[in-house]
C-alpha positions in Angstrom: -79.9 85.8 -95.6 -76.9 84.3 -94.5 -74.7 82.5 -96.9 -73.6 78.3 -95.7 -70.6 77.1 -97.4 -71.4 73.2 -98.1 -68.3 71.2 -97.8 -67.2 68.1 -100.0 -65.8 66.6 -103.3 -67.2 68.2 -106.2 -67.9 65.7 -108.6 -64.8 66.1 -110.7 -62.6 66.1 -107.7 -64.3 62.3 -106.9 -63.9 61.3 -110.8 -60.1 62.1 -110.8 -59.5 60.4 -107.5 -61.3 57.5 -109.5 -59.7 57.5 -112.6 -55.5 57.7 -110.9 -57.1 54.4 -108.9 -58.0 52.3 -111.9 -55.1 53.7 -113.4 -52.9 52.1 -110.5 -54.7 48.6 -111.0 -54.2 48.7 -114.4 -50.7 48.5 -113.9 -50.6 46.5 -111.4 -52.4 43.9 -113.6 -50.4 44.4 -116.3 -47.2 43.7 -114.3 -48.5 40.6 -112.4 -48.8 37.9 -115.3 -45.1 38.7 -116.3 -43.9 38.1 -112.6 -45.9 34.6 -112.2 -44.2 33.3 -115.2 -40.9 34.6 -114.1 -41.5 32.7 -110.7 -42.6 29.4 -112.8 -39.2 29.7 -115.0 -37.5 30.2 -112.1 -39.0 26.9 -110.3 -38.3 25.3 -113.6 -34.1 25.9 -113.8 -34.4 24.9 -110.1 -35.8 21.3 -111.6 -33.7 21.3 -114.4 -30.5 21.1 -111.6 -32.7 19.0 -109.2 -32.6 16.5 -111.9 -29.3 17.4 -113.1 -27.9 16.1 -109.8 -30.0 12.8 -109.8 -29.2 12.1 -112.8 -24.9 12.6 -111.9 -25.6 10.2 -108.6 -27.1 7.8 -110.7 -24.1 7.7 -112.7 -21.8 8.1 -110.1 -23.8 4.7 -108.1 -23.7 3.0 -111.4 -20.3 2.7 -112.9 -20.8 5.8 -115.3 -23.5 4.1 -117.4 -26.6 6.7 -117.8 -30.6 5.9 -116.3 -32.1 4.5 -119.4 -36.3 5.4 -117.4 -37.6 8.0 -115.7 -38.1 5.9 -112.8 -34.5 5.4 -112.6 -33.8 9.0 -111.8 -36.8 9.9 -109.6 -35.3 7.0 -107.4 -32.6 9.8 -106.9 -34.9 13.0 -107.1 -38.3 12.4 -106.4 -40.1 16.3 -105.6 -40.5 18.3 -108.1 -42.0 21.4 -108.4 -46.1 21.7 -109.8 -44.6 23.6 -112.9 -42.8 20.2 -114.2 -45.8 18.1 -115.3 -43.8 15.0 -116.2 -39.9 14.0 -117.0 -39.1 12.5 -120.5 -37.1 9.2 -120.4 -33.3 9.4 -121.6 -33.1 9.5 -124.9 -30.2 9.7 -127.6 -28.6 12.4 -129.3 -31.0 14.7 -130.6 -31.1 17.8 -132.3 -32.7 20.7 -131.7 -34.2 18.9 -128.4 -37.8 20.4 -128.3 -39.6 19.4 -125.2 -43.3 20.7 -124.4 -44.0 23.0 -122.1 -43.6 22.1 -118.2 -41.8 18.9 -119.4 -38.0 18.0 -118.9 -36.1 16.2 -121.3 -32.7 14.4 -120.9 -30.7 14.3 -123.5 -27.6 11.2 -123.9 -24.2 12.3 -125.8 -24.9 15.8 -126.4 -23.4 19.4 -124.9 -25.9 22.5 -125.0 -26.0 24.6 -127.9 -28.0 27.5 -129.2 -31.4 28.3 -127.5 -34.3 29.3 -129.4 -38.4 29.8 -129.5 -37.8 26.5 -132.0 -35.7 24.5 -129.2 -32.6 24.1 -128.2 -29.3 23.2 -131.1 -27.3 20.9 -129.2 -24.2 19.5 -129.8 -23.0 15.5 -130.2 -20.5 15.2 -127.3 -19.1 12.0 -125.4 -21.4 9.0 -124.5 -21.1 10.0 -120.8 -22.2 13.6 -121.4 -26.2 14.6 -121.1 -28.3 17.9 -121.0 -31.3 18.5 -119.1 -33.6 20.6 -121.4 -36.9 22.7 -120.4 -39.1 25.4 -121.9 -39.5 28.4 -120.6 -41.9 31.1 -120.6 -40.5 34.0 -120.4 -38.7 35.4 -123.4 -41.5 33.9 -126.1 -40.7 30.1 -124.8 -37.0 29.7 -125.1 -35.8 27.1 -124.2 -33.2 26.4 -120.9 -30.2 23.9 -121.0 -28.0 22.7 -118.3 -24.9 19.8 -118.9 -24.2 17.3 -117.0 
């Protein structure tokens, strides 16, 4: 009788192998939602200054006054990126400025405030002062602010 050794994984060997895998995707799926939206917030600040800038050469092409349309600042900046679904028209003093998400509002007389998950507190300043607000998603939607 002679005794043959049969080589392999024993079952439990293959089941733990199995098991550190799924455990490894897990994470890895975990992680991956948080780093899209970081990307998409980060795309979104890079909008907020795109637009920041338009709007300043606007002013600076036409004697200070501020663009009153949309269309009058995406004659200055006119790429955005596909997390910006659409830019509100000027409007006056508000407060807190509370635009939806993937839209960016500009904001006439006011300085940036206090952000919040409720929008953001802003401040009355000078009628040649503006903010550019957006929502963000990281954070539980606070909100991002940049002066112009």
């Amino acid at each position: 009788m002679s005794n043959k050794k049969q080589k392999g994984f024993t079952i439990i060997e293959v089941v733990l192998v199995l098991a550190i895998a799924g455990l490894i995707f897990l994470m890895v799926f975990i992680a991956l939602p948080a780093l899209q939206a970081g990307q998409r917030d980060t795309a979104r600040k890079s909008d907020v200054s795109a637009i920041l800038a338009a709007v300043n050469s606007y002013s600076t092409n036409n004697a200070g006054s501020l663009p009153t349309t949309a269309a009058e600042i995406t004659a200055y900046q006119s790429t955005w990126s596909a997390n910006t679904t659409s830019i509100d028209a000027p409007i006056a003093h508000a407060t807190p400025a509370a635009p939806a998400s993937g839209v960016i509002a500009i904001v006439k007389g006011s300085k940036c405030g206090t952000a919040s998950a409720s929008g953001m507190t802003l401040t009355s300043g000078t009628a040649r002062q503006f903010v550019v607000v957006t929502k963000l998603e990281a954070g539980g939607g606070v909100y991002y602010c940049a002066q112009g």
